[in-house]
N, C-alpha and C positions, 0 to 999 in steps of 0.2 A: 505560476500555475493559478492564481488568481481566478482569470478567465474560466479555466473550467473548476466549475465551485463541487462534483462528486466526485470526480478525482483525486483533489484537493482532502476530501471526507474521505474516502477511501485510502491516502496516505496515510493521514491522522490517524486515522483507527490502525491501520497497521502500525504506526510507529507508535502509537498508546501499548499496543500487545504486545510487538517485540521488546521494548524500552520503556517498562513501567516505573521506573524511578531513579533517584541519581547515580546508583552503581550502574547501570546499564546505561544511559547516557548524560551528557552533564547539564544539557539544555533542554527545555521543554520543545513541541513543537514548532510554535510561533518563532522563537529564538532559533530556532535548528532552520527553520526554513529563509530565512531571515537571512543568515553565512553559510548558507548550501552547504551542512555538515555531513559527514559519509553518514550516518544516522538516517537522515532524512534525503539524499539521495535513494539509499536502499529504500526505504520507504514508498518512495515516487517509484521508483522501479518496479515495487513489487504492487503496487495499484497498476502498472502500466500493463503487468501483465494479466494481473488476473482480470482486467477490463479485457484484452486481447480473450483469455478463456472465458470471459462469462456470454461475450458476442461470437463465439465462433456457434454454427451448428450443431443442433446436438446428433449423435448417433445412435440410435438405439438402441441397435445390435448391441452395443457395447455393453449395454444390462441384463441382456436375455440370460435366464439361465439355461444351462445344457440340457 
Protein backbone atom coordinates (compact mmCIF):
# COMPACT_ATOMS: atom_id res chain seq x y z
CA UNK A 1 0.00 0.00 0.00
CA UNK A 2 3.01 2.11 -0.30
CA UNK A 3 1.92 3.54 -3.56
CA UNK A 4 -1.11 4.91 -2.53
CA UNK A 5 0.21 7.30 0.45
CA UNK A 6 -3.86 8.46 1.89
CA UNK A 7 -4.97 5.19 2.10
CA UNK A 8 -2.02 4.24 3.64
CA UNK A 9 -3.08 7.60 6.41
CA UNK A 10 -6.37 6.62 6.41
CA UNK A 11 -5.41 2.86 7.67
CA UNK A 12 -3.20 4.25 10.21
CA UNK A 13 -5.62 6.43 11.79
CA UNK A 14 -8.10 3.85 11.84
CA UNK A 15 -5.74 1.27 13.34
CA UNK A 16 -4.35 4.19 15.96
CA UNK A 17 -8.41 4.38 17.12
CA UNK A 18 -9.32 0.94 16.91
CA UNK A 19 -5.98 -0.32 18.54
CA UNK A 20 -4.63 2.24 20.83
CA UNK A 21 -2.19 0.38 22.80
CA UNK A 22 -0.62 -3.11 23.52
CA UNK A 23 -3.79 -4.72 25.05
CA UNK A 24 -5.54 -4.06 21.93
CA UNK A 25 -2.80 -5.00 19.47
CA UNK A 26 0.84 -6.21 20.14
CA UNK A 27 2.50 -4.40 17.25
CA UNK A 28 2.45 -0.92 16.33
CA UNK A 29 1.44 0.01 12.74
CA UNK A 30 4.62 -0.08 10.80
CA UNK A 31 5.19 -3.50 12.37
CA UNK A 32 1.51 -4.78 11.81
CA UNK A 33 1.84 -3.59 8.18
CA UNK A 34 5.08 -5.06 7.73
CA UNK A 35 3.44 -9.26 8.62
CA UNK A 36 -0.02 -8.24 7.24
CA UNK A 37 -1.51 -8.74 10.74
CA UNK A 38 -5.56 -9.32 11.02
CA UNK A 39 -5.07 -5.71 12.96
CA UNK A 40 -3.95 -4.02 10.14
CA UNK A 41 -5.79 -5.99 7.47
CA UNK A 42 -9.01 -4.78 9.10
CA UNK A 43 -7.61 -1.46 9.14
CA UNK A 44 -6.98 -1.51 5.22
CA UNK A 45 -10.32 -2.72 4.85
CA UNK A 46 -11.90 -0.41 6.79
CA UNK A 47 -10.12 2.68 4.76
CA UNK A 48 -11.05 0.78 1.71
CA UNK A 49 -14.43 1.23 2.42
CA UNK A 50 -14.96 4.39 3.85
CA UNK A 51 -12.83 5.78 0.63
CA UNK A 52 -15.72 3.56 -1.40
CA UNK A 53 -18.40 5.90 0.99
CA UNK A 54 -16.59 9.08 0.93
CA UNK A 55 -16.48 9.01 -3.25
CA UNK A 56 -19.92 7.78 -3.73
CA UNK A 57 -22.53 10.60 -4.51
CA UNK A 58 -24.18 12.31 -2.13
CA UNK A 59 -28.09 12.21 -1.91
CA UNK A 60 -29.85 14.74 -0.57
CA UNK A 61 -33.02 13.63 -0.09
CA UNK A 62 -31.51 11.64 2.41
CA UNK A 63 -31.33 14.82 4.89
CA UNK A 64 -34.42 16.54 4.21
CA UNK A 65 -36.57 16.78 7.13
CA UNK A 66 -40.26 15.72 6.80
Amino acid sequence: MQHDVRLRAAARAIYDACYPGDEWAPVGFDEAERFRTIHYRQAVGAALEARALLAAPVQPELFELS
